[in-house]
Every structure is written in structure tokens, then in C-alpha cells.
N, C-alpha and C positions, 0 to 999 in steps of 0.2 A: 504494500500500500504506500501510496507516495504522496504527502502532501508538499505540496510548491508555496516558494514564496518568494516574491520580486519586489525590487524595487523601481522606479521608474527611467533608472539605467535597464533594463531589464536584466537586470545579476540575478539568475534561478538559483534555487538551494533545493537539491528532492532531500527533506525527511524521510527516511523510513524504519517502518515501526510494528512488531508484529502484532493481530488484531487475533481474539479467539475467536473459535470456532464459532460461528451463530449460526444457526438451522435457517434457512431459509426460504422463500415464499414462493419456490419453482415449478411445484409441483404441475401435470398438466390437467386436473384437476380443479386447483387452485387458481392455476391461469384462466381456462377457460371460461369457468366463474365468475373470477374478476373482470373477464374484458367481457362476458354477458351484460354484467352488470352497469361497468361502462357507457357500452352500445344503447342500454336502454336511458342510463340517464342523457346520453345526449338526443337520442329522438324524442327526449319529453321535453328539450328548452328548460330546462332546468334555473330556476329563478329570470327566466327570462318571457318579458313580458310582451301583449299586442303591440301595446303602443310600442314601446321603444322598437320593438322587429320590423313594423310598417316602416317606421323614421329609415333604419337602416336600410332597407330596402329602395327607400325612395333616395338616400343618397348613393348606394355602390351601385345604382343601375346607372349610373355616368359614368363609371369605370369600365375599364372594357382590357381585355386579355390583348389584344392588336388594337392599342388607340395608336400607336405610333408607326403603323405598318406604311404608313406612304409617307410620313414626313420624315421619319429620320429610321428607317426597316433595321439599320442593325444595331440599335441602341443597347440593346442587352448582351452581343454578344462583343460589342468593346469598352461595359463597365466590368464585363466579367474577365476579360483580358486585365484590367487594370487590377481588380482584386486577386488574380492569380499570384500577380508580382507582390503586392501587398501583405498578403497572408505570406509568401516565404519571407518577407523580411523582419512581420511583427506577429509573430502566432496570438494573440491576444488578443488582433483585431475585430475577428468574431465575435467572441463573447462583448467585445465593450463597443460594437456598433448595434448589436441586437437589445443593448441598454439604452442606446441613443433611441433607438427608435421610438422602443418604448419610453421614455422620458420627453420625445416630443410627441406618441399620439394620446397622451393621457392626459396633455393640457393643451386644450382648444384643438385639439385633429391633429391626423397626421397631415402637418402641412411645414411642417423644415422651423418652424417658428426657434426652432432650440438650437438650430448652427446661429443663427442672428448675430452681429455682435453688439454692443453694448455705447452708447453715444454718449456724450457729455449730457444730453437732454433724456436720457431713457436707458435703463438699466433692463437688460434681456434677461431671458429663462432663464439663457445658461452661467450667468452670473448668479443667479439664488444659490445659495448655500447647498442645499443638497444636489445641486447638479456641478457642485465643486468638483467632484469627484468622476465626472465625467471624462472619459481618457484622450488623452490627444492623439490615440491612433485613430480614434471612429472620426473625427474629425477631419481626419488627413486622408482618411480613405473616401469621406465626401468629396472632399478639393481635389482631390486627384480625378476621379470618377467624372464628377462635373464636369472636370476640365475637359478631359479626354471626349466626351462627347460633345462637347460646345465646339470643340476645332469645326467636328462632322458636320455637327447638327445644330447650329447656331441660333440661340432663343426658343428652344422646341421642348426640350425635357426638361420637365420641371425638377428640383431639388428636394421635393416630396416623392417623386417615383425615385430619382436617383438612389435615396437613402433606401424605399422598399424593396428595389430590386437590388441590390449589392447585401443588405441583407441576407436575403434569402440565397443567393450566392454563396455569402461569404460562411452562414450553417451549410451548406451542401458541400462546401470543402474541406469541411475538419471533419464528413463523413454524414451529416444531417441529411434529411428529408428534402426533397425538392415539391416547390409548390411554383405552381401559375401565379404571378402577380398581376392583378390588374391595374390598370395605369391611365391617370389621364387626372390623377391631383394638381390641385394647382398648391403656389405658396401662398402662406398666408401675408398679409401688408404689416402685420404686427407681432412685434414677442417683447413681453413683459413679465420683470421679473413678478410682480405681483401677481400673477397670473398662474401663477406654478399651485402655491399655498398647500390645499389639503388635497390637490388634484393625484399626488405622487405617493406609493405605500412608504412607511418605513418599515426599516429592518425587525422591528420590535411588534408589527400592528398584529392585530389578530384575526381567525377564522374569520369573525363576524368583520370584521373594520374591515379588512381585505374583500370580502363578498360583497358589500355595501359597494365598497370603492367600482370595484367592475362591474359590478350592475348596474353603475352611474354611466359606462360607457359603451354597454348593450352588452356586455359582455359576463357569462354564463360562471357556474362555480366550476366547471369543468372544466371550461380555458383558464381561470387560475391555474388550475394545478397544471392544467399541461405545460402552459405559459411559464410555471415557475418551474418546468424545466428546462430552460435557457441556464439555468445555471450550472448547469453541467458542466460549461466555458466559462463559469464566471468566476470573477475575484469580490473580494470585500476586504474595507479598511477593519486593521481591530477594531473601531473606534463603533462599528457595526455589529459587532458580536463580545465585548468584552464586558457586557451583563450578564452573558451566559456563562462565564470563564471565571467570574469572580464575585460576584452579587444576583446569584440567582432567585429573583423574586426576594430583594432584599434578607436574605439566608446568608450572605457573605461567605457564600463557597461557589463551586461552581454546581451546571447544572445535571442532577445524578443521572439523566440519558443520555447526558456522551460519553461516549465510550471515551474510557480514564489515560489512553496512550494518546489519544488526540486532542484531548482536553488538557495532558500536560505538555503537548507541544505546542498548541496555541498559547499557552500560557509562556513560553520559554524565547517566541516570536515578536508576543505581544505583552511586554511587560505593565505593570499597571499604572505604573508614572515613569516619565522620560523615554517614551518608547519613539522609535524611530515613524514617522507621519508617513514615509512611505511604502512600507511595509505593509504585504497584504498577501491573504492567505487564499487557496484554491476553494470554492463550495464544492469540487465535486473531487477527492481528495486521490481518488481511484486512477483517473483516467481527465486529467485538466483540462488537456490542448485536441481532447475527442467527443464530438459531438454523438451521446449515446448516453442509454435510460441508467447511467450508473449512480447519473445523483439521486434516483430516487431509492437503489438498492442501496446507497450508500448509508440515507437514511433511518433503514431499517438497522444498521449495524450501528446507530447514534456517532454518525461520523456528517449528520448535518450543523451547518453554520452558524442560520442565524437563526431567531427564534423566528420568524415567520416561517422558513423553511421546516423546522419539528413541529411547528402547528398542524401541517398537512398532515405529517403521519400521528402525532395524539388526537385529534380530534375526531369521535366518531364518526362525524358528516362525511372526513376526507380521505380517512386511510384506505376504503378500502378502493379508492381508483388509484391511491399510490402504489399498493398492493399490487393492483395492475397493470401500472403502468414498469413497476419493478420485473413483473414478468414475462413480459411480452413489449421488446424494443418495437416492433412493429405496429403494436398497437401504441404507442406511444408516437410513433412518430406519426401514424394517420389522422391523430387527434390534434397532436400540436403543429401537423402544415393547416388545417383546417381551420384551428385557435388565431393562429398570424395571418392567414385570410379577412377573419373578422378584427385581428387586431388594425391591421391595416389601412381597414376601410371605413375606422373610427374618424366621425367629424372632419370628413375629405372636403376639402374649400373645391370649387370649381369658378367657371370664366365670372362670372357675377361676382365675388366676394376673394375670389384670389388673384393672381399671377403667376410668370415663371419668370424668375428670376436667373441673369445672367452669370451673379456671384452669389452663391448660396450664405455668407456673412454680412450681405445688404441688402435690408429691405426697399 
């Protein structure tokens, strides 16, 4: 088992550490079961209601799988050239563009509003505090991508599809699911930091605050879970996880479901005063830089992160599509291309209320 930790030099360190034996949830029995059970909660819509399904509907039917087939036809196959070269140089950039995305369709649409930068007159998204932490590869893998197509196809693709389609790219290269993007977002005219507020989960929120939160955005309790397997790639600062390490539910210990060889190397990573600010640890500790269902197996072995990630698995409502999603990669990954479908086509601006902007950092 290998937990990773970088700093923003990217200097890797693999920890490794032996874990006992835990029984696990492979059975195909158990499997079959659980992705029964799955299958059904998503044909019921599960907390998901008329109204808000109409809404979505009446907006993703402006998107379209060929919006760009006569004005710029090879637009996907030279941002995905651009992400090839990307991904060998910053393996990271995956997991921390599949944050960007989500971090800009969770406030006001996915409409690029979170590359913006920040003016003397107006303080953007991605200056709020919690998008400090936003990584300068996902950013750089916009600028590049934009670029590359603007030479082609000048003024045509907007920097809302740019980020949906290099996404989805960029999981399909570290081994992910591939999904159709539909396209034809425009960008938004506006990003403000005030605008962010309660729109974003924290590390710390719960079953209930997390389900509230995505039903705000038509989105189901079953694309959380799937959704929150993007972390598979992902990283977290201590400063996200170090209530579970050391004040667990104000206990002033840590928390007794992670497993104790992983809890004392978070602990040895991330000290509790004077620790290094750069310094951040893998959520999926198995298999970091591979897109595949191990953060949720990993969970089962108390080798998850933050406390909203072992929410999924303690809470009755959610373990047992974790359960499922633990054993069966393929039903995981048929949920969560589905999940980024509808993450995607959250609060899409179109010709009336957006734009496409030439430099995805000015409005």
C-alpha cells in the first residue's frame, strides 16, 4: 500500500506500510446485489425532483454531442493532443482539473466563471479562500488547450466546453471511463468571489449537508457518491483532514476507523503545529496516479481521508452503493460517466446570457 505525498515542487515520497488482512466485499453475490440495488436507485431519481428535471432538461437540450462539427470539426481531437503532452509532464493534472470543474459548475454553471482573474474592481471565484487551493496544473492545462484550439478555430470554442472536454480526456488517460461531452456552453460575463459562499462542500460536511448541497444542483445522492469518486486522483491539504488525525469529534485523539498504520502516517506528514503548507496527502492511498474504484475499496479498509469521504461508507443511506461501487469497477465507472454528464450540464449559460471568450482569464 503506498501513500504519496508532494509538495508543489512535485518531490513524491511513497510511504509504505503493511495493512491487515480485512475480509472483503467481492463476493459475486454481494456484487451482484449491490449493483441491483444501484441500478434501481438510479431508475427511481432518487431525491430528484419534476421541477428541477424539467429545468435540466430545458437547458442541456442546447447542448449537443456535434455542436462544433462544421465550425471548428477537430476541436476534441487537438485539446486531447494537448492533454497527452500535459498529463506526461504533471501526472496530477487529472485529479486537480476534475476539481476545477467541479469548483466552477457548483457556482452559477459550468460556465469557466473560476479561470477568471481577479481586477482591482472585483475579486473572482478563484481568489475565495477555498478555491486557494486550486492547483496551477488545471489551470495551465486550460491555457494550453484554449490556446491550441484558438490558433485552429478562432473565437469558436468556448472555455466552458474547453474545461468539459479535456476533463473527461484527461480521466480517460490515467485509465477512466470515457463519456460523450456535449458542447455548445457558453462563458459566463461574470465571477465573483462572493458568489462561491455555501455553493462548495467542505471536507468536514455531512451525508445530509452534502445531499442538500447536490440536490441544489439537480443532482441525485447517487452522483455524490459516484462523483466523490474522482478522488481516486485526488490530493488534500492536512489542513482538510487533520480533525480526523487529532480531534476526532473533539475526543483529542484520532478517529478509531482509520486504520492505525495510516493514521500514524498522516500524523508523521502532517504535524499538528509548524507543518509544512505544502504538503498533501493521496485520498486514494492504493493506486494515486490510476483512475479506478480503489478509493472506495480503500474505504472499507479505513484508509479514507476526509471525513466526508467515511461518511459514504458509515452512513446507512450510502454504504451500500459504496459496497458497490467497491465491487464492481465497471459498475462504477457506468455511473460516474453518467454522474459528469449531468455534472456538466449544470447551469450551462448559452448565446443570450453568455459568451466565448478568446482568453479564458478575461471576462
Amino acid at each position: 500500500m503506498c501513500l504519496v505525498f508532494l509538495s508543489h515542487a512535485h518531490a513524491f515520497q511513497c510511504l509504505v506500510f503493511q495493512l491487515p488482512s480485512i475480509r472483503g466485499f467481492s463476493s459475486y453475490k454481494k456484487s451482484k446485489k449491490g449493483e441491483k440495488h444501484v441500478r434501481s436507485m438510479v431508475s427511481s431519481g432518487l431525491c430528484f425532483s419534476l421541477t428541477v428535471l424539467l429545468l435540466l432538461m430545458l437547458v442541456t437540450s442546447e447542448l449537443t454531442v456535434d455542436y462544433y462539427k462544421r465550425t471548428c470539426p477537430h476541436a476534441e481531437s487537438i485539446l486531447r493532443q494537448v492533454m497527452v503532452q500535459k498529463i506526461r509532464e504533471a501526472p496530477t493534472t487529472a485529479g486537480a482539473t476534475l476539481r476545477l470543474l467541479f469548483h466552477d459548475c457548483f457556482v452559477d454553471g459550468c460556465d469557466a466563471s473560476v479561470l477568471v482573474s481577479s481586477t482591482p474592481g472585483n475579486k473572482a471565484e478563484r481568489d475565495e479562500e477555498i478555491n486557494h487551493s486550486l492547483a496551477g496544473d488545471a489551470f495551465d492545462a486550460v491555457h494550453r488547450a484554449k490556446a491550441a484550439v484558438e490558433k485552429i478555430c478562432p473565437g469558436v470554442v468556448s472555455c466552458a466546453d474547453v474545461l468539459a472536454i479535456i476533463t473527461r480526456d484527461l480521466v480517460q488517460l490515467v485509465g477512466g471511463p470515457f463519456w460523450e461531452v456535449r458542447k455548445g456552453r457558453k462563458d459566463g460575463r461574470l465571477s465573483m468571489a462572493s458568489r462561491v459562499g455555501r455553493n462548495l462542500p467542505t471536507s468536514t460536511a455531512s451525508i445530509n449537508e452534502l445531499t442538500r448541497l447536490f440536490a441544489s444542483k439537480g443532482l441525485n445522492e447517487i452522483d455524490l457518491i459516484a462523483l466523490s469518486g474522482a478522488h481516486t486522483i485526488g490530493f488534500a491539504h492536512c489542513t482538510e483532514f487533520t480533525n480526523r488525525i487529532y480531534n476526532f469529534n473533539g475526543t483529542r485523539a484520532g478517529d478509531p476507523s482509520m486504520n492505525p498504520s495510516f493514521l500514524g502516517e498522516l500524523r508523521r506528514a502532517c504535524p499538528p503545529r509548524n507543518g509544512n503548507p505544502d504538503v498533501v496527502a493521496s485520498m486514494d492511498a492504493a493506486t494515486p496516479f490510476q483512475f479506478d474504484n480503489s478509493y472506495y475499496r480503500s474505504m472499507q479498509r479505513g484508509l479514507g481521508l476526509l471525513t466526508s469521504d467515511q461518511e459514504l461508507l458509515t452512513n446507512a443511506r450510502t454504504r451500500s452503493v459504496v459496497d458497490a461501487f467497491a465491487s464492481s469497477q465497471d459498475l462504477f465507472y457506468e455511473v460516474f460517466a453518467a454522474s459528469m454528464d449531468k455534472l456538466g450540464n449544470v447551469g450551462v449559460k448559452n448565446e443570450t446570457n453568455g459568451v466565448v471568450r478568446k482568453e479564458c482569464h478575461r471576462t
